[in-house]
Predicted model as a PDB file, atoms N, CA, C, CB and O in Angstrom, pLDDT in the B-factor column:
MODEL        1                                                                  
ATOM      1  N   UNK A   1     130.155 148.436  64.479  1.00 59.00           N  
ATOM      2  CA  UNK A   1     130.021 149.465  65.492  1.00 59.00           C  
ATOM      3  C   UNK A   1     131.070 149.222  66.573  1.00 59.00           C  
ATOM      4  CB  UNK A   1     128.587 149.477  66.092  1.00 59.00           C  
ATOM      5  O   UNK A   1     131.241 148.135  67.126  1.00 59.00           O  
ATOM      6  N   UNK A   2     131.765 150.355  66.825  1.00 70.00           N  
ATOM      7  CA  UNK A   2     133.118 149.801  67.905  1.00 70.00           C  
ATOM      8  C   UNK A   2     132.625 151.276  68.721  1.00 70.00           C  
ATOM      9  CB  UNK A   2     135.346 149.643  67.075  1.00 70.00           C  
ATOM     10  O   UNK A   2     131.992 152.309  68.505  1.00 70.00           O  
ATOM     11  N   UNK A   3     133.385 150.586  69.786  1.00 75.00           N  
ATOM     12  CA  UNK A   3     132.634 151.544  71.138  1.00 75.00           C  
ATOM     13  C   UNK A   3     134.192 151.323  72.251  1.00 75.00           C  
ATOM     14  CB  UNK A   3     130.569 150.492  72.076  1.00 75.00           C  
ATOM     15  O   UNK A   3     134.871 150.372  72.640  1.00 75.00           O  
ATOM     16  N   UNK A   4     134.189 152.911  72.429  1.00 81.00           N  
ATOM     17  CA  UNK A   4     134.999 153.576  73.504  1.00 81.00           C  
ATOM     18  C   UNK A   4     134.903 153.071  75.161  1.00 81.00           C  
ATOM     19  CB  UNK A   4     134.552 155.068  73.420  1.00 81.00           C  
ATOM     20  O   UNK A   4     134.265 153.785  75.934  1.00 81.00           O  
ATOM     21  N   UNK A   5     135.449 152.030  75.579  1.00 84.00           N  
ATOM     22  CA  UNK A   5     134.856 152.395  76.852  1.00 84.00           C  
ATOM     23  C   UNK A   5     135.843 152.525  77.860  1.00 84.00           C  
ATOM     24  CB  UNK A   5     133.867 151.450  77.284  1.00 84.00           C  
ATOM     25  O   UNK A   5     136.773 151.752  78.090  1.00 84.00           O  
ATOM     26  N   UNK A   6     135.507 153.722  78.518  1.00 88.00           N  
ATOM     27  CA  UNK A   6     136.205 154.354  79.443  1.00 88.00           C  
ATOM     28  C   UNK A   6     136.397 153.462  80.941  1.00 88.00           C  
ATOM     29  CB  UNK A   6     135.465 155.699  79.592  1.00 88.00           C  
ATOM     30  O   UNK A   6     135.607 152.722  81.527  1.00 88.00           O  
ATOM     31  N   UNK A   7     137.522 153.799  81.204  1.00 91.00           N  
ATOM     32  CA  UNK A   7     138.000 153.108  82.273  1.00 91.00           C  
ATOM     33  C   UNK A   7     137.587 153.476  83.595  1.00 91.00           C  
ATOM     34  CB  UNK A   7     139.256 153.144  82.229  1.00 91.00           C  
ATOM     35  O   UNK A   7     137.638 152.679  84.532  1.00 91.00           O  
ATOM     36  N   UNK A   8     137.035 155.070  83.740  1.00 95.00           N  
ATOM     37  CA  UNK A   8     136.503 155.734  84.694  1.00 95.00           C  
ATOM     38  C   UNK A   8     135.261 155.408  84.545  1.00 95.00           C  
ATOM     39  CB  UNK A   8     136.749 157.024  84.734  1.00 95.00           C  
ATOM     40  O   UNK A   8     134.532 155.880  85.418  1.00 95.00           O  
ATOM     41  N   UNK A   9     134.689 154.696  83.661  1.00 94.00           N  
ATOM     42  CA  UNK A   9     133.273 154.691  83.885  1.00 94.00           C  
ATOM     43  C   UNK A   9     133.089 153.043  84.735  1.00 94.00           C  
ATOM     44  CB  UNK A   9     132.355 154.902  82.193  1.00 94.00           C  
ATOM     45  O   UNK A   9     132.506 152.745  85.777  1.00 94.00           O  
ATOM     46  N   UNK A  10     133.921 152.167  83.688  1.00 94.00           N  
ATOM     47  CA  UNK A  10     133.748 150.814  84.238  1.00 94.00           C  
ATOM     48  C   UNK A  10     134.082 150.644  85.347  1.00 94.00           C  
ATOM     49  CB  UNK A  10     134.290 149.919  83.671  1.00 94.00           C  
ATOM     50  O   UNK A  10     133.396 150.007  86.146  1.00 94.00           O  
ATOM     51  N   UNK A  11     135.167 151.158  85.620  1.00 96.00           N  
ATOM     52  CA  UNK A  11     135.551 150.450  87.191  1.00 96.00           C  
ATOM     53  C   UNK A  11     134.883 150.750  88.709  1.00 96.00           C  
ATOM     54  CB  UNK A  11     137.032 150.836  87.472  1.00 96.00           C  
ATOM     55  O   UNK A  11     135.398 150.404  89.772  1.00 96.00           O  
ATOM     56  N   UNK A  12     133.503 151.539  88.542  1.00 97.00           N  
ATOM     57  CA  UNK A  12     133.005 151.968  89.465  1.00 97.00           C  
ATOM     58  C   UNK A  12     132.166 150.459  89.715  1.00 97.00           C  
ATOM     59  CB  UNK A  12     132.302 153.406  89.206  1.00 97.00           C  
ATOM     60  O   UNK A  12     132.214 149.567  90.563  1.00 97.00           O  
ATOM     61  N   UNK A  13     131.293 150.759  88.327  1.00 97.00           N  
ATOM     62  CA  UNK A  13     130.388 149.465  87.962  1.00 97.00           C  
ATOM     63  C   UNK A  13     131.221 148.235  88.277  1.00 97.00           C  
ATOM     64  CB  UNK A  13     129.923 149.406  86.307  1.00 97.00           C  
ATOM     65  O   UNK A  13     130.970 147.868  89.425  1.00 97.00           O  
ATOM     66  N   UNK A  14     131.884 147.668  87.835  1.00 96.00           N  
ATOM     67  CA  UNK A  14     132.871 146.855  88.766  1.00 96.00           C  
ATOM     68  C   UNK A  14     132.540 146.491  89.860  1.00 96.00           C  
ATOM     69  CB  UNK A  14     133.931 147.398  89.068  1.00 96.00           C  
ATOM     70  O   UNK A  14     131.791 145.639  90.339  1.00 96.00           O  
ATOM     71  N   UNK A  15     133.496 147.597  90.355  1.00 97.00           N  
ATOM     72  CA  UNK A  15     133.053 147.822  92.347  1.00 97.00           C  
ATOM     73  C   UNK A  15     131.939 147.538  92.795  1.00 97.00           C  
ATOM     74  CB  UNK A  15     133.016 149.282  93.017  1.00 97.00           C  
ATOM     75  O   UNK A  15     131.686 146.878  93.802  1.00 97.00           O  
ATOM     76  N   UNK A  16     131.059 148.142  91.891  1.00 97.00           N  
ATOM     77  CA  UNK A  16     129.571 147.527  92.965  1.00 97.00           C  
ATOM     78  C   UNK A  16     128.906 146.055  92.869  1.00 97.00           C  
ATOM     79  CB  UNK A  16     128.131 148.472  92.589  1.00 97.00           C  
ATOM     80  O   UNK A  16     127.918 145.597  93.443  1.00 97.00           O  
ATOM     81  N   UNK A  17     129.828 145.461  91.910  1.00 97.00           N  
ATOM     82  CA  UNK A  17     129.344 144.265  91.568  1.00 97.00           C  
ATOM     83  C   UNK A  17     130.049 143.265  92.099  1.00 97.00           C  
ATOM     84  CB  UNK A  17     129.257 144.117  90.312  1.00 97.00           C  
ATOM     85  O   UNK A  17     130.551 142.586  91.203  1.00 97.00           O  
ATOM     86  N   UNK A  18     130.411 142.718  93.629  1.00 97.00           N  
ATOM     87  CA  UNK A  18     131.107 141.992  94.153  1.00 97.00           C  
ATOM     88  C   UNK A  18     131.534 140.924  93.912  1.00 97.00           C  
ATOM     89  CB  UNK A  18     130.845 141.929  94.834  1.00 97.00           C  
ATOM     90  O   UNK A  18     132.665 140.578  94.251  1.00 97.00           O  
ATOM     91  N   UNK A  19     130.699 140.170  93.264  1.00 97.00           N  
ATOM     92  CA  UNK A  19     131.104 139.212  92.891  1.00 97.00           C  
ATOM     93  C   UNK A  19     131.730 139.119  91.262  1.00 97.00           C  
ATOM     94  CB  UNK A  19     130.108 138.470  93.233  1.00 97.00           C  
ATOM     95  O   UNK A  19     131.691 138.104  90.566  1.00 97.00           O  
ATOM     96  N   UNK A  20     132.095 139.957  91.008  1.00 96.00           N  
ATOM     97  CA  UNK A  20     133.323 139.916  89.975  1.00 96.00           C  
ATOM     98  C   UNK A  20     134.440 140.254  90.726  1.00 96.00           C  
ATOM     99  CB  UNK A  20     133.230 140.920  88.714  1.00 96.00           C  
ATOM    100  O   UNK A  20     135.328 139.887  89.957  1.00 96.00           O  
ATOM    101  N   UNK A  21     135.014 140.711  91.721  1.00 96.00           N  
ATOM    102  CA  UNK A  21     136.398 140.568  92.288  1.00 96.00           C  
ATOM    103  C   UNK A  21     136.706 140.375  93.520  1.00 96.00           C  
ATOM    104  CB  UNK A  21     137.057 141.483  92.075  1.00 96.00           C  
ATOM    105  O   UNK A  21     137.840 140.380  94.000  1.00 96.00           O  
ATOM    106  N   UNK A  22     135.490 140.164  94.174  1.00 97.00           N  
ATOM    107  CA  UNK A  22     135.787 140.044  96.267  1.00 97.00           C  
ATOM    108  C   UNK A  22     136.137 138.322  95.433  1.00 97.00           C  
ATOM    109  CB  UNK A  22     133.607 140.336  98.180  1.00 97.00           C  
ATOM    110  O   UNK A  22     135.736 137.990  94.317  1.00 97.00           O  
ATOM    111  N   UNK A  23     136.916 137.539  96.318  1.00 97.00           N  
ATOM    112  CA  UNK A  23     137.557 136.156  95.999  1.00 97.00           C  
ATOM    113  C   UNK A  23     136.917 135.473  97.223  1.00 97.00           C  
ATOM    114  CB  UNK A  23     139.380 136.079  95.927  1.00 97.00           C  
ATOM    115  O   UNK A  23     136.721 134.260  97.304  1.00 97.00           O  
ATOM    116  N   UNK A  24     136.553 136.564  98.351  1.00 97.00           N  
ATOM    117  CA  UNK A  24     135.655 135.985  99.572  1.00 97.00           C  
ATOM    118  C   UNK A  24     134.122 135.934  99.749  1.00 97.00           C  
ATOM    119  CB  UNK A  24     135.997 136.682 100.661  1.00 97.00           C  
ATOM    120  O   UNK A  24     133.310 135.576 100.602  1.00 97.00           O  
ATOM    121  N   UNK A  25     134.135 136.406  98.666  1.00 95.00           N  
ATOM    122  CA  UNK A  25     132.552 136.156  98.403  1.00 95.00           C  
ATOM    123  C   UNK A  25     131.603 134.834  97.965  1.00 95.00           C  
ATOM    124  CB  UNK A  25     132.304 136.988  97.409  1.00 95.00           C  
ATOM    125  O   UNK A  25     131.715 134.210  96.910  1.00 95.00           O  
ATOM    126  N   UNK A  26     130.813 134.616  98.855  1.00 94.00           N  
ATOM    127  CA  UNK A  26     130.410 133.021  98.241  1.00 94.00           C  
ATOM    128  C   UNK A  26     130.313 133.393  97.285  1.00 94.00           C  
ATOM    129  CB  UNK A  26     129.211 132.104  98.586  1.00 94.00           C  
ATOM    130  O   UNK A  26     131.315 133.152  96.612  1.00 94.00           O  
ATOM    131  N   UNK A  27     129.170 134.195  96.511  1.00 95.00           N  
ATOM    132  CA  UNK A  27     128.969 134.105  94.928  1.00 95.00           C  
ATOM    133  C   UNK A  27     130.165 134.264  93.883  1.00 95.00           C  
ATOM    134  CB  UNK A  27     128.006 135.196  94.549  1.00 95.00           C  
ATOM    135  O   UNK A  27     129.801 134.449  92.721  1.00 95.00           O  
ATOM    136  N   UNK A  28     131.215 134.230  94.065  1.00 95.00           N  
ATOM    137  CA  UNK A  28     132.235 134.642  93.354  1.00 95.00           C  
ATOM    138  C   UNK A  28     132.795 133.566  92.527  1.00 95.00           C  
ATOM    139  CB  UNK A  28     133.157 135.199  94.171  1.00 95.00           C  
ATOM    140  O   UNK A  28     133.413 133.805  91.489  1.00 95.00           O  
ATOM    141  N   UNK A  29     132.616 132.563  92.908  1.00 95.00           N  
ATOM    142  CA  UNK A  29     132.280 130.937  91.787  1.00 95.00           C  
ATOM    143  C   UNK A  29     131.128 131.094  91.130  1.00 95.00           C  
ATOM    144  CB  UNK A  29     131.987 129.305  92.628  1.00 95.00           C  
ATOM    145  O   UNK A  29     131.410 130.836  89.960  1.00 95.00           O  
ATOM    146  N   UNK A  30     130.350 131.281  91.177  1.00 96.00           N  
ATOM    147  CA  UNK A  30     129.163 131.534  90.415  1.00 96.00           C  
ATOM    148  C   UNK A  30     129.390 132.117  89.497  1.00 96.00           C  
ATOM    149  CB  UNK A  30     128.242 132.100  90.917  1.00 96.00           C  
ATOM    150  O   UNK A  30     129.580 133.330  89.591  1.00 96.00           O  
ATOM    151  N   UNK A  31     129.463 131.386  88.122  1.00 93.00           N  
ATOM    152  CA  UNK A  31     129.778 131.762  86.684  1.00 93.00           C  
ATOM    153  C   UNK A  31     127.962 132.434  85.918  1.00 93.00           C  
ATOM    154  CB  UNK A  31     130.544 129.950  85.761  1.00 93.00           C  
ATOM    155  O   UNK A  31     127.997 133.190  84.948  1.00 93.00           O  
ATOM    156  N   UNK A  32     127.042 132.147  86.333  1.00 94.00           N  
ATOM    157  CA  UNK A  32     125.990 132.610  86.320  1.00 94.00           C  
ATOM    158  C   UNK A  32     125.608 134.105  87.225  1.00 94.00           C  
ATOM    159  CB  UNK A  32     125.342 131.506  86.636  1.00 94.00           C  
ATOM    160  O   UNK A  32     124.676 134.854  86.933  1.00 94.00           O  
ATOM    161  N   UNK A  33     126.232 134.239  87.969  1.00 96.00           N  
ATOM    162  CA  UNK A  33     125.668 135.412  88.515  1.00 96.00           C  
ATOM    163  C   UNK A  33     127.193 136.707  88.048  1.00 96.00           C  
ATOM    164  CB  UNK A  33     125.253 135.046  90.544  1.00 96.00           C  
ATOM    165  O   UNK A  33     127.136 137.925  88.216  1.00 96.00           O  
ATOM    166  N   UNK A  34     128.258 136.012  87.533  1.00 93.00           N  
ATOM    167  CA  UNK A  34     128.889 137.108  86.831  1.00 93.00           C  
ATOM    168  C   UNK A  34     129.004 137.560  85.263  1.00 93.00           C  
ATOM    169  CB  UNK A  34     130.003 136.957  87.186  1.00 93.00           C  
ATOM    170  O   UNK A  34     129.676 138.429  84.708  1.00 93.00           O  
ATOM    171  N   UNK A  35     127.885 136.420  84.699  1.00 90.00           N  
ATOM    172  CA  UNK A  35     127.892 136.425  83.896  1.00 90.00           C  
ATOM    173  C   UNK A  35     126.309 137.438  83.642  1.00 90.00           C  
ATOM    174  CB  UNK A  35     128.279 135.139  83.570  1.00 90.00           C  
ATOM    175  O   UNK A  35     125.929 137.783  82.523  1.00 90.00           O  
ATOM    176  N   UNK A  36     125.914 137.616  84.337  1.00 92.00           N  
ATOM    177  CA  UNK A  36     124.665 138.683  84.622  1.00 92.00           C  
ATOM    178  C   UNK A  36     125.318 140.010  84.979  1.00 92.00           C  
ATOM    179  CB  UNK A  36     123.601 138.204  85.962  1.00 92.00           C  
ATOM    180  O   UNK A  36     124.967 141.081  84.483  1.00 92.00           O  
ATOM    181  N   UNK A  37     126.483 139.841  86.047  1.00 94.00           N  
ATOM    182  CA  UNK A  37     126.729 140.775  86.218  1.00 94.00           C  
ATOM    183  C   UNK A  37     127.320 141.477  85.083  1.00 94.00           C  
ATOM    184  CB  UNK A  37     127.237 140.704  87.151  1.00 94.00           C  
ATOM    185  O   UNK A  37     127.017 142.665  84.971  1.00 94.00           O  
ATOM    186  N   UNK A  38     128.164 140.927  84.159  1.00 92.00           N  
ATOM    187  CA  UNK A  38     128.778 141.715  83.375  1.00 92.00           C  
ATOM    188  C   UNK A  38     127.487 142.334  82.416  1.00 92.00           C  
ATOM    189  CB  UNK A  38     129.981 140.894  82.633  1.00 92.00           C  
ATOM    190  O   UNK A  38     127.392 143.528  82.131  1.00 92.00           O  
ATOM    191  N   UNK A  39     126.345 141.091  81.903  1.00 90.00           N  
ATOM    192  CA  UNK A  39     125.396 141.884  81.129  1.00 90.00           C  
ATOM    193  C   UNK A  39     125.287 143.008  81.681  1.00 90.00           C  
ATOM    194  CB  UNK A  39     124.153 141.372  80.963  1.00 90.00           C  
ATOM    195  O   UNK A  39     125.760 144.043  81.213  1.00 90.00           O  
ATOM    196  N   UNK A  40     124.671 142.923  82.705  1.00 93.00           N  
ATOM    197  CA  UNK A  40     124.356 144.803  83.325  1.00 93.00           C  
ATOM    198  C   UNK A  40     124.763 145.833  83.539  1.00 93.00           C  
ATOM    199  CB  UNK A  40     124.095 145.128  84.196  1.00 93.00           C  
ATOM    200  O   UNK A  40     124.111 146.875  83.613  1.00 93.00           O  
ATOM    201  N   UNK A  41     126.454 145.621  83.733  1.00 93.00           N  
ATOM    202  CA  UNK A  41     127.658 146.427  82.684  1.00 93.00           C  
ATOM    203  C   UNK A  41     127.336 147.049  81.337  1.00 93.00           C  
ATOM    204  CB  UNK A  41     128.769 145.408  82.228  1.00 93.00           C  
ATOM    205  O   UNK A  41     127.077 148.214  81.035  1.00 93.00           O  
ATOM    206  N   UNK A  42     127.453 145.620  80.405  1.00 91.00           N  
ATOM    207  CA  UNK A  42     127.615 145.889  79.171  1.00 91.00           C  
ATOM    208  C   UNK A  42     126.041 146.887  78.898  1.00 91.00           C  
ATOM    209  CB  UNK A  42     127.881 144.344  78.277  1.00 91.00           C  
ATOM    210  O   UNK A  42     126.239 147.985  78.377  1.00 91.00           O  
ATOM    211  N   UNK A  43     124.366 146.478  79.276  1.00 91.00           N  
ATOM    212  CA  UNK A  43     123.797 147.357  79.150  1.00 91.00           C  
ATOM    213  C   UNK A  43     123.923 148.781  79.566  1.00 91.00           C  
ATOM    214  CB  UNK A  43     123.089 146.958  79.391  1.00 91.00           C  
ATOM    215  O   UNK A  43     123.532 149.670  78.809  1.00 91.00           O  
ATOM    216  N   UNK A  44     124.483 149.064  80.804  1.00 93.00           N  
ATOM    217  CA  UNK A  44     125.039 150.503  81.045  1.00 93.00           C  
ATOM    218  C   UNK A  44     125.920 150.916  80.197  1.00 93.00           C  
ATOM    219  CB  UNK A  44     125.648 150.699  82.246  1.00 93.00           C  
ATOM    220  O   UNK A  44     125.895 152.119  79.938  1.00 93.00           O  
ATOM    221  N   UNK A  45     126.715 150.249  79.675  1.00 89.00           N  
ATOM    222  CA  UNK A  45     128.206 151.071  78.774  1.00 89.00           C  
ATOM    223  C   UNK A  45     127.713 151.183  77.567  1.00 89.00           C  
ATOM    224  CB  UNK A  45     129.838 150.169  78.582  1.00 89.00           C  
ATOM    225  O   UNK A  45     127.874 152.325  77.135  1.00 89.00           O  
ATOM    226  N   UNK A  46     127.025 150.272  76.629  1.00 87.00           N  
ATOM    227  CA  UNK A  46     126.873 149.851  75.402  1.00 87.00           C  
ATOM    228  C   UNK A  46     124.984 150.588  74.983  1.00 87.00           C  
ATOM    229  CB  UNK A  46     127.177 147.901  75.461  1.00 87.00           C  
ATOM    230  O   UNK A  46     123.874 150.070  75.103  1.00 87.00           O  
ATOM    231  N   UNK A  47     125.386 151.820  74.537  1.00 83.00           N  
ATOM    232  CA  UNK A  47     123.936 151.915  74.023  1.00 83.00           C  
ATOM    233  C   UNK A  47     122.784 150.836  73.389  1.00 83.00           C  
ATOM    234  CB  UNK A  47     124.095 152.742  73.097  1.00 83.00           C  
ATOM    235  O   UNK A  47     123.194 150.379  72.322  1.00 83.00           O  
ATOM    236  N   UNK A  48     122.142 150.585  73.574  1.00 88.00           N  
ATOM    237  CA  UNK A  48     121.409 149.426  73.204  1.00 88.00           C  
ATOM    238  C   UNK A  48     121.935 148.494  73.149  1.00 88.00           C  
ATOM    239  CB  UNK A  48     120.873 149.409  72.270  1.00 88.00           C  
ATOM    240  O   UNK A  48     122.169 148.091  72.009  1.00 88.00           O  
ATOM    241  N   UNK A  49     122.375 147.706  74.236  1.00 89.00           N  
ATOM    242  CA  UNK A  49     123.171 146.573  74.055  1.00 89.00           C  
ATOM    243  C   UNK A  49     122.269 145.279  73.912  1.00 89.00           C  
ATOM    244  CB  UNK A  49     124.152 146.468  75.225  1.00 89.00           C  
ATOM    245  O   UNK A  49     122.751 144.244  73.452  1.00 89.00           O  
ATOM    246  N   UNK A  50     120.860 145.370  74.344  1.00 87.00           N  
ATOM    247  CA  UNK A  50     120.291 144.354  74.579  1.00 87.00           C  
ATOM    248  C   UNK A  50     119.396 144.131  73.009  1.00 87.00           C  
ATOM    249  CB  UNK A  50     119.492 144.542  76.017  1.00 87.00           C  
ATOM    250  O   UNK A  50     118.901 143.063  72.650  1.00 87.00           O  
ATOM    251  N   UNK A  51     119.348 145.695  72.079  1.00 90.00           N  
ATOM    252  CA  UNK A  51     118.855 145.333  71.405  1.00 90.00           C  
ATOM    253  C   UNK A  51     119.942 144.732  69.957  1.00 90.00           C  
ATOM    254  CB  UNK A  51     117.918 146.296  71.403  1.00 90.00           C  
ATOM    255  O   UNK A  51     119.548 144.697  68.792  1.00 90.00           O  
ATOM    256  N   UNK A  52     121.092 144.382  70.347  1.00 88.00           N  
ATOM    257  CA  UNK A  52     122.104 144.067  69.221  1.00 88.00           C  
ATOM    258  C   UNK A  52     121.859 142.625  68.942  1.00 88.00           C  
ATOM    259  CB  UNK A  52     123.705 144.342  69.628  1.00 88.00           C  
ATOM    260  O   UNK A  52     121.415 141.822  69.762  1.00 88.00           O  
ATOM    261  N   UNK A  53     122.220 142.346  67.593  1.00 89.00           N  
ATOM    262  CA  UNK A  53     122.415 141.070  67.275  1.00 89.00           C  
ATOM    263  C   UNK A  53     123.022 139.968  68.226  1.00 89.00           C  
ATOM    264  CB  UNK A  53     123.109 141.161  66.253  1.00 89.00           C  
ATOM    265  O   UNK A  53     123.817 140.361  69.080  1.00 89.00           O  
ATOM    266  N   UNK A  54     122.761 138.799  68.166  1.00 88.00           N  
ATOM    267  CA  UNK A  54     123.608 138.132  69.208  1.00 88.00           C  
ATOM    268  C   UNK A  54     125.228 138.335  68.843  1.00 88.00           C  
ATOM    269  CB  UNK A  54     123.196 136.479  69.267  1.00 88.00           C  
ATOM    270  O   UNK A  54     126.118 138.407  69.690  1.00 88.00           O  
ATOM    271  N   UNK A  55     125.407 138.410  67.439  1.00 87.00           N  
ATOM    272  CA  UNK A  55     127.207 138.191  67.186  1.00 87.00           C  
ATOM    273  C   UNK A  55     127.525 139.976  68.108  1.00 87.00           C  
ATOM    274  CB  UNK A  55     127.913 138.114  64.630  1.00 87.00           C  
ATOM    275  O   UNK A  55     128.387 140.093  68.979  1.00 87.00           O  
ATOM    276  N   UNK A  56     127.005 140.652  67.839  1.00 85.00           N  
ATOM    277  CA  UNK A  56     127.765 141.536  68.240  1.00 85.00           C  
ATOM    278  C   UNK A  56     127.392 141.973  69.820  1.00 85.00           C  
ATOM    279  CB  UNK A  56     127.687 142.589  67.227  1.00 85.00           C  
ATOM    280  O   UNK A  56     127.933 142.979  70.277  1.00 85.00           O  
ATOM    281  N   UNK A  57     126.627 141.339  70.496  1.00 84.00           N  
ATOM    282  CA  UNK A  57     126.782 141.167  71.888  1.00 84.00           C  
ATOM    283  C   UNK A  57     127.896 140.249  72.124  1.00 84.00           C  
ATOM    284  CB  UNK A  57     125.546 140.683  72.522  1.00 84.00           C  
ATOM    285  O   UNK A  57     128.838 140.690  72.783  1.00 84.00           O  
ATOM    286  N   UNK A  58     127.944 139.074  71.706  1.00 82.00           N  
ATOM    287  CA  UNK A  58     129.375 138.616  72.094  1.00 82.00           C  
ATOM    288  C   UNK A  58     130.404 138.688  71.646  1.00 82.00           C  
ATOM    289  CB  UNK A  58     129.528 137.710  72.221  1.00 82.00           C  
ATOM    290  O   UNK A  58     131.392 138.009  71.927  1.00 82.00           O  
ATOM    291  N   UNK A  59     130.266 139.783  70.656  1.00 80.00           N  
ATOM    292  CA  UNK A  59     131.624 140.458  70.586  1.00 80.00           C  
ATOM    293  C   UNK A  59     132.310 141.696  71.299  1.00 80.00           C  
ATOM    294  CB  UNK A  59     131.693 140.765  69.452  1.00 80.00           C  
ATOM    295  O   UNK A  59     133.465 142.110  71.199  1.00 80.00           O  
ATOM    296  N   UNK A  60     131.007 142.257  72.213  1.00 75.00           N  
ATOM    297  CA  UNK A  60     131.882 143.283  73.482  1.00 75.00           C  
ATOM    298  C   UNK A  60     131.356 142.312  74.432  1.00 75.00           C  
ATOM    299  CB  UNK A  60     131.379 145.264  73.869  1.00 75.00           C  
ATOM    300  O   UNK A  60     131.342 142.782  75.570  1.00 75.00           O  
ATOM    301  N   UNK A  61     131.028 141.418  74.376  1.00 70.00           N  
ATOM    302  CA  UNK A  61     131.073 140.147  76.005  1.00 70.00           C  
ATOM    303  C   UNK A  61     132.174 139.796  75.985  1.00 70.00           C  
ATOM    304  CB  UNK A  61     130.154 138.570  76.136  1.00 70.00           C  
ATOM    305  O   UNK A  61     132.865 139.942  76.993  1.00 70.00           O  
ATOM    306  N   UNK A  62     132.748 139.152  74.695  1.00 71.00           N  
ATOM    307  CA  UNK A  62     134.008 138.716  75.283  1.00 71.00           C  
ATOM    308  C   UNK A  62     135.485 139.111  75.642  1.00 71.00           C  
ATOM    309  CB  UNK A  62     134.152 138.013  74.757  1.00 71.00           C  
ATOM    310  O   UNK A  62     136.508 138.432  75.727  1.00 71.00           O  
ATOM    311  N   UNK A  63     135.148 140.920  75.887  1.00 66.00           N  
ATOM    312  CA  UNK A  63     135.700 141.692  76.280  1.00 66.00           C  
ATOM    313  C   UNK A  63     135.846 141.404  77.837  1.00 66.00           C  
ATOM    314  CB  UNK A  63     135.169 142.753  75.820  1.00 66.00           C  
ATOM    315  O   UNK A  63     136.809 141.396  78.604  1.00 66.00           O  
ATOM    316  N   UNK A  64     134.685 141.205  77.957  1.00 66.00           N  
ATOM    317  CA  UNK A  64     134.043 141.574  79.622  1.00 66.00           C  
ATOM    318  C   UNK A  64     133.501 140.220  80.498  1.00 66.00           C  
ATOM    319  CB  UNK A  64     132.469 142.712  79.471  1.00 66.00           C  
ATOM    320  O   UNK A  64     133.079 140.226  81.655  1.00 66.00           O  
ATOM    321  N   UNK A  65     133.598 139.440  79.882  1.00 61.00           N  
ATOM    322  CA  UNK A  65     132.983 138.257  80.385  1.00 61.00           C  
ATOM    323  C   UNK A  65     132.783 137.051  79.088  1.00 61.00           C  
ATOM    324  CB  UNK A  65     131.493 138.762  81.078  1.00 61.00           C  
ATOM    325  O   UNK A  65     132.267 135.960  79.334  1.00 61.00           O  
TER     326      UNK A  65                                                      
ENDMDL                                                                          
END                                                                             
């Protein structure tokens, strides 16, 4: 299953998720809280993302995180 994902959609989601790109953000070392953040990405972009196999969750994770 390969999946389209739009650049207008992600980069909003992005934005609201600070600690994937503010560099002044305490949490922004926090490899645990961007590594959540991207899940909650990938569940917004990825139709059933949570219900996929593990291989193919980390195969659009390691797109994204």
């Amino acid at each position: 299953m390969e999946i389209e994902i739009n650049p207008e959609d992600l980069i909003p989601l992005v934005y609201e998720r600070v600690v994937l790109w503010d560099k002044t953000s305490n949490d922004y070392k926090n490899k645990q809280l961007k590594i959540s953040a991207w899940r909650e990405i990938c569940c917004l972009l990825i139709p059933d993302f949570d219900k996929l196999e593990e291989k193919e969750r980390q195969h659009y994770g390691k797109y994204f995180y």
